[in-house]
Structures are given as structure tokens and as C-alpha cells.
C-alpha positions in Angstrom: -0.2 -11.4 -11.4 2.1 -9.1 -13.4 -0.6 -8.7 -16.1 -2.4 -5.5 -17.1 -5.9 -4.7 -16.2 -6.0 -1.8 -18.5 -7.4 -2.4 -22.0 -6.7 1.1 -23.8 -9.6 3.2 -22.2 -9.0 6.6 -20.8 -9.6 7.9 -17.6 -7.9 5.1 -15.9 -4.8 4.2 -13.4 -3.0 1.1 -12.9 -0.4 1.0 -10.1 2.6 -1.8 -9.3 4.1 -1.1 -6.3 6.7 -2.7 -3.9 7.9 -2.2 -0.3 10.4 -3.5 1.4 12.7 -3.3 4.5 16.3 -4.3 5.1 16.6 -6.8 7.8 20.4 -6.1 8.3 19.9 -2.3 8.4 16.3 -1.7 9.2 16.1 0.8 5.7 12.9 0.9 3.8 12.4 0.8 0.2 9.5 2.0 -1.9 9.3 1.3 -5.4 6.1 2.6 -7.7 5.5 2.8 -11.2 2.0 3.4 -12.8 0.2 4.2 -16.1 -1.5 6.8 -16.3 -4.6 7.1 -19.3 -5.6 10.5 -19.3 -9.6 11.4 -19.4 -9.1 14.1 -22.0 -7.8 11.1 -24.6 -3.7 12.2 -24.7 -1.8 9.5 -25.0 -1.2 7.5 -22.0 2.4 7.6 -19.8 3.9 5.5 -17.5 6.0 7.0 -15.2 6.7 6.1 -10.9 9.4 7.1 -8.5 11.6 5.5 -5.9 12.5 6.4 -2.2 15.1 5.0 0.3 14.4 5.5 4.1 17.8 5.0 5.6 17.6 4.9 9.6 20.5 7.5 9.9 20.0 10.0 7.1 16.9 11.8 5.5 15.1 10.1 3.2 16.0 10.4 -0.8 13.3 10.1 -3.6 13.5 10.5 -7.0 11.2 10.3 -10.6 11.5 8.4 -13.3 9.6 8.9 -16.5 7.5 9.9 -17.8 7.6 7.8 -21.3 4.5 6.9 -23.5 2.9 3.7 -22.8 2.1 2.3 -26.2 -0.3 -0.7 -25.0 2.7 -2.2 -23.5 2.9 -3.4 -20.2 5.3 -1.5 -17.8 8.3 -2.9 -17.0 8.5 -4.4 -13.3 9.3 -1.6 -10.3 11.7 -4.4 -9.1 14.7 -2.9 -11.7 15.7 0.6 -12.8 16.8 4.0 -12.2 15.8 7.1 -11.2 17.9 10.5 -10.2 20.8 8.8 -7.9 18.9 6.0 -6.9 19.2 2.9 -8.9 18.4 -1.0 -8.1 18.2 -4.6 -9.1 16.3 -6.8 -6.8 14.3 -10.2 -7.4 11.4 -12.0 -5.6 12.9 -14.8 -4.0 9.7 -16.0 -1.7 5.8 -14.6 -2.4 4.7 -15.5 0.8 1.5 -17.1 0.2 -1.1 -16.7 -2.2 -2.8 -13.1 -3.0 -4.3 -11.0 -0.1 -7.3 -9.5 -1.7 -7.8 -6.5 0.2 -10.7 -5.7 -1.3 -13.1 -8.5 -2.0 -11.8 -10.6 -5.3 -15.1 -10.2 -7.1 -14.8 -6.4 -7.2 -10.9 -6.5 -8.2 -11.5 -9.3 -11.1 -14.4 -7.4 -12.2 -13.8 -3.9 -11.7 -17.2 -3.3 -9.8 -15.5 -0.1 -7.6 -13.8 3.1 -8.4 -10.8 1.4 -7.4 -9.4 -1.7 -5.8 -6.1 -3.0 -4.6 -4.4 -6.6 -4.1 -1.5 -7.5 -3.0 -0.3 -10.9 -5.6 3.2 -11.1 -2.7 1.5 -10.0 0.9 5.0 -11.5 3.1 7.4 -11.5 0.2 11.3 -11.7 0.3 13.6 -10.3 -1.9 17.5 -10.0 -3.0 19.2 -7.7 -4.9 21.1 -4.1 -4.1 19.9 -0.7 -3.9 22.1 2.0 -4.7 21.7 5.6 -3.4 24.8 7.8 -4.3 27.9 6.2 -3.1 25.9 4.0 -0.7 24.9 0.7 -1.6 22.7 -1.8 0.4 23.1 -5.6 -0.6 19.5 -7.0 0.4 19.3 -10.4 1.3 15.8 -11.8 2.5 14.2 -8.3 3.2 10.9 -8.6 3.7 8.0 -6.5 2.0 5.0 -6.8 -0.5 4.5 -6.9 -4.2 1.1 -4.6 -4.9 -1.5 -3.5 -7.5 -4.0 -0.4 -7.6 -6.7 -0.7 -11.1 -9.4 2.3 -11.1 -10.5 5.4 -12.1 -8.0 7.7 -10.0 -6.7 8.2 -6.5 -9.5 9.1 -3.5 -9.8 12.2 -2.0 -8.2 11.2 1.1 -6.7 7.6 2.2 -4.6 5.4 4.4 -2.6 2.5 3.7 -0.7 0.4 5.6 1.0 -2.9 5.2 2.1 -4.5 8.4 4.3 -8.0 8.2 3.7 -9.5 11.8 5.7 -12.4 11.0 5.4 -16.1 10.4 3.6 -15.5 7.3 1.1 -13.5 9.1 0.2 -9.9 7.8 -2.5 -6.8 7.5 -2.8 -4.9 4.8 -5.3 -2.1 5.1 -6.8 0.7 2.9 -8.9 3.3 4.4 -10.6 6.0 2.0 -13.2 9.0 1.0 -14.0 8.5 -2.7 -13.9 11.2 -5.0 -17.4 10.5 -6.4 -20.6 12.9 -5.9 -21.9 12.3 -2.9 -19.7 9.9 -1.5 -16.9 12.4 -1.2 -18.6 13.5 2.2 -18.9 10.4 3.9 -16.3 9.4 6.8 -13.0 7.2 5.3 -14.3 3.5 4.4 -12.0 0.6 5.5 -10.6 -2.1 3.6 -8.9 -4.6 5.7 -7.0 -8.1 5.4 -5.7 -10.0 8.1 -3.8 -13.1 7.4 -3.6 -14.8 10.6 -2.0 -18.6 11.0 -3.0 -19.0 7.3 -6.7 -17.9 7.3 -7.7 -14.3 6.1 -9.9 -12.1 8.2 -12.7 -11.0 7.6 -14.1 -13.5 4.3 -15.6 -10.6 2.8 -13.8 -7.3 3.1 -17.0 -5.1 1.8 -19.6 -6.7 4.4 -17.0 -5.4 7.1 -16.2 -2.4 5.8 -18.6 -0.2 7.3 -18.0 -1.6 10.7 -14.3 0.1 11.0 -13.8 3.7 11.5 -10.8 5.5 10.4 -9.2 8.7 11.6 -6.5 9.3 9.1 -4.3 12.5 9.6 -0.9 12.8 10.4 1.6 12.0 12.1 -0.6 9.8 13.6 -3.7 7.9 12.7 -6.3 4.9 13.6 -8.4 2.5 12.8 -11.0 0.7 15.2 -13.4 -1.7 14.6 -15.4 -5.1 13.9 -13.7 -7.2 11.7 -16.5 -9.6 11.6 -19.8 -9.1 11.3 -21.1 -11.2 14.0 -19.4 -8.9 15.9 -16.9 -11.3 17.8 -13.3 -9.8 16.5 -12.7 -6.2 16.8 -9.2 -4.5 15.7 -7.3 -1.4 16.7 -4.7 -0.1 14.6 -2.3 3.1 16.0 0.3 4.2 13.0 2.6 6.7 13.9 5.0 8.1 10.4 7.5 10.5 11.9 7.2 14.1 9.9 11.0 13.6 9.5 11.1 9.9 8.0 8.3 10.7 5.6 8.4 11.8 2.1 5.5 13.9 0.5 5.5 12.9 -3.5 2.7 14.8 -6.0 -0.2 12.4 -7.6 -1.9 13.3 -10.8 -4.8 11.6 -11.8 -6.1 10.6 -14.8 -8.6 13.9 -15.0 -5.5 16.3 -13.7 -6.9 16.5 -10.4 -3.3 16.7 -8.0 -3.0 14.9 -4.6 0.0 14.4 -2.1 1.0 11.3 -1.1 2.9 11.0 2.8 4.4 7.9 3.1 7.3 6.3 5.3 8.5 3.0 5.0 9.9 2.9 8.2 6.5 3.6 10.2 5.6 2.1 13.6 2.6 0.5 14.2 0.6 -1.3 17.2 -2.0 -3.6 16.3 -4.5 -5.4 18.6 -7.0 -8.0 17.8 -9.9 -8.5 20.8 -12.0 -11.4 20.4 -15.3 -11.4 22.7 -16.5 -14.2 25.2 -18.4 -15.1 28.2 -16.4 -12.7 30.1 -16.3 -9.8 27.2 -13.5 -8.2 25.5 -10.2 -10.0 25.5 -6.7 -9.5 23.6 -6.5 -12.3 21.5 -3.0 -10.9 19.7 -0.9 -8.1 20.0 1.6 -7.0 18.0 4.4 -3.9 17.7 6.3 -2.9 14.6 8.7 -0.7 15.5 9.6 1.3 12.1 8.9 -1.6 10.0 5.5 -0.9 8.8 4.8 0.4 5.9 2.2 3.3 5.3 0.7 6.4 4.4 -1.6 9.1 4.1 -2.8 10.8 0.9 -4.4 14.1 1.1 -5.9 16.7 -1.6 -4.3 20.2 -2.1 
């Protein structure tokens, strides 16, 4: 699913993204490049950046770009350079087939502002990562592969991308749109959980309004039905430590600014409840201690 959804219009972004985490080491990894069509008609850019989240140092990040995009599609965020960082890594496993965060209709035909899949939701990957004089020799480290197609970031979101193990994952986006009168509505949550091969729930948009999301930081929540029957319910606690974070600048397509807070070496506790004869009861629990992935994006 490396292929572009953008067709030459302005006023759009597209976004290929990868995380990652060092088994041997426990370092994160983020990797994001994106074009960038501007709504005043300029040419459009592709530019990204690249952060390392070692477990005994600060993070580093670093920008590469930007360069003009000339219809052609971006290279892949899995090789390059940028500042003192640089890397070479491959996609060894996918794990699975795409986790459609939001529902598939709406990504395949662009029927929201914005909408994000992940093509590799429990993916390994090999390769080095090179920060200075320190180099990390990945083998199997485990992460996702992502995409992002709209208009522009949202006024405020969450994200996180939790690898449970054994192929199963969640992947969640929670967000206040930009648009007129949507902008003052509470966050609405996209979720996927891929549990023992099946994804929760079937239809991401039907659910949506049944989660509730408290995004701030350092910490943040989301609670909520995940079916809409009302027999699964989820709670979600992230937790991105203020000193294992990065804040990086967004610019949309229509120069409106945003900051980005994101740690690759999050914790997270997640907790599915499934409801009986005798009520609630934890069905699953799970606890990812600096492993998860997320963040928080916040307007000036």
C-alpha cells in the first residue's frame, strides 16, 4: 500500500509513517515523511523528520526536507537521513493484513476530512539506526507501517498504537475536527482491535460515538463501547512522560500550525470488559510498559 492517494489537488496532506521499538534495547523509533499541497496553489513539498527515544538519554529529532514534490511519490520513511540521525531498515514481516482504523469505505473513498490505516499493524523490521556515534543494529523490532490522506491535521488528537503480542494490536485515533461546527464537539474515537485474528469493532464509524476521549498530557483516556450492542467496552490509560517526549511543529496545507507530542516509548494499560449474566467482567488485560506508541497533538 505504498501508493499515493494524492492526485495533484491542493489543500491536501498525505502522511507515511513508521514506529518501531528495539527488542534488545527497548529504544523507540519514529519515522514520518509527508506531502504537503498547499491551499494557496504553491508548489507542493515533501518533507518529514525522525526521532530516536533511547531508554538512557533524551530523546534526539531532527528534519529533513523540505524538497518539491513534482507528482512523484515520496520515497519510503524506512531509508534516509536527517541532522545526525541516519537509517536503513527493511520490513521483514507485515503482520497481517491492513487494520483499517477508520472504516475502509471512507479511506478508499475519501468520504472524511481525514482517515488513517495502518497497511503493517504488527510489523517487524531489520536494519540500523544511527544517532551520532551510537548505532543500534535492529533485528525483529516490532512496530507499524502507517498512512494519513485528508485535508489537514485536527484541531486536537490522540494516537496510539499498542502491539499486545501474538499478532494482536490496537490502534486508536481520537480527534476534534477543524471544520465549522464540528470543531466544538468532544474528541471522536477511532478504534481497531485485532484480537486472536478478528478486528473489533466491524465498523469503526458506528462505534465511534460510543467512546469518549480525554486527551491531555502527560496522561490521557479513552473509555467506552466498542460494540454497539453494547456487550464489549474498553478502557485505555496512556501515560507519555514529559521527559521522553518530543514536541515537533505541524503545518498544514492552509498554514494553520499545530504541535505534535509524541513518545515512542509510552506506557499503556488496556482493558477489554465483556458483559454477562453476572455484568461486567475483564475479558483481557494488558500492560505496555514503554512500548506503546502515541501522542497528543494540540493547536498553538
Amino acid at each position: 500500500m505504498r501508493e499515493s492517494h494524492w492526485r495533484g489537488q491542493s489543500g491536501r496532506l498525505e502522511v507515511w509513517y513508521t514506529s518501531l521499538t528495539d527488542p534488545a534495547t527497548g529504544t523507540g523509533f519514529w519515522l514520518h515523511t509527508e506531502l504537503v499541497a498547499p491551499t494557496s496553489g504553491e508548489l507542493a513539498y515533501v518533507h518529514g523528520w525522525a526521532a530516536i527515544f533511547p531508554p538512557d538519554a533524551p530523546p534526539v529529532w531532527e528534519r529533513f526536507g523540505p524538497t518539491p514534490a513534482e507528482g512523484a511519490l515520496p520515497p519510503s520513511e524506512l531509508a534516509g537521513t536527517a541532522g545526525v540521525l541516519s537509517w536503513q531498515l527493511r520490513q521483514v514481516a507485515t503482520g497481517g493484513r491492513p487494520l483499517y482504523t477508520f472504516p475502509r469505505y471512507a479511506w478508499e473513498h475519501e468520504l472524511l476530512p481525514a482517515a488513517q490505516v495502518v497497511p503493517a499493524p504488527a510489523a517487524l523490521y531489520d536494519g540500523t539506526f544511527t544517532a551520532g556515534d551510537r548505532v543500534f543494529s535492529l533485528r525483529g523490532a516490532r512496530g507499524a507501517s502507517s498512512r494519513i490522506y485528508g485535508h489537514g491535521n485536527a484541531r486536537r488528537w490522540g494516537w496510539l498504537h499498542a502491539d499486545l503480542g501474538d499478532g494482536d494490536v490496537l490502534e486508536l485515533v481520537a480527534a476534534v475536527s477543524t471544520r465549522p461546527g464540528l470543531s466544538a464537539l468532544p474528541p471522536l474515537t477511532f478504534l481497531q482491535l485485532r484480537l486472536d485474528g478478528h478486528d473489533l469493532p466491524r465498523d469503526p464509524l458506528l462505534t465511534a460515538p460510543l467512546l469518549r476521549a480525554k486527551l491531555g498530557l502527560p496522561e490521557w483516556r479513552v473509555r467506552g463501547l466498542i460494540d454497539v450492542v453494547g456487550r464489549r467496552r474498553i478502557t485505555v490509560h496512556v501515560r507519555q512522560d514529559p521527559e521522553r517526549s518530543v514536541a515537533v511543529g505541524y503545518t498544514d496545507p492552509d498554514g494553520a500550525t499545530a504541535t505534535c507530542h509524541n513518545s515512542e516509548v509510552a506506557s499503556a494499560d488496556i482493558r477489554l470488559d465483556r458483559l454477562g449474566h453476572g455484568g461486567w467482567r475483564v475479558e483481557r488485560e494488558w500492560h505496555l510498559d514503554r512500548s506503546a506508541h502515541a501522542e497528543i497533538g494540540l493547536r498553538p
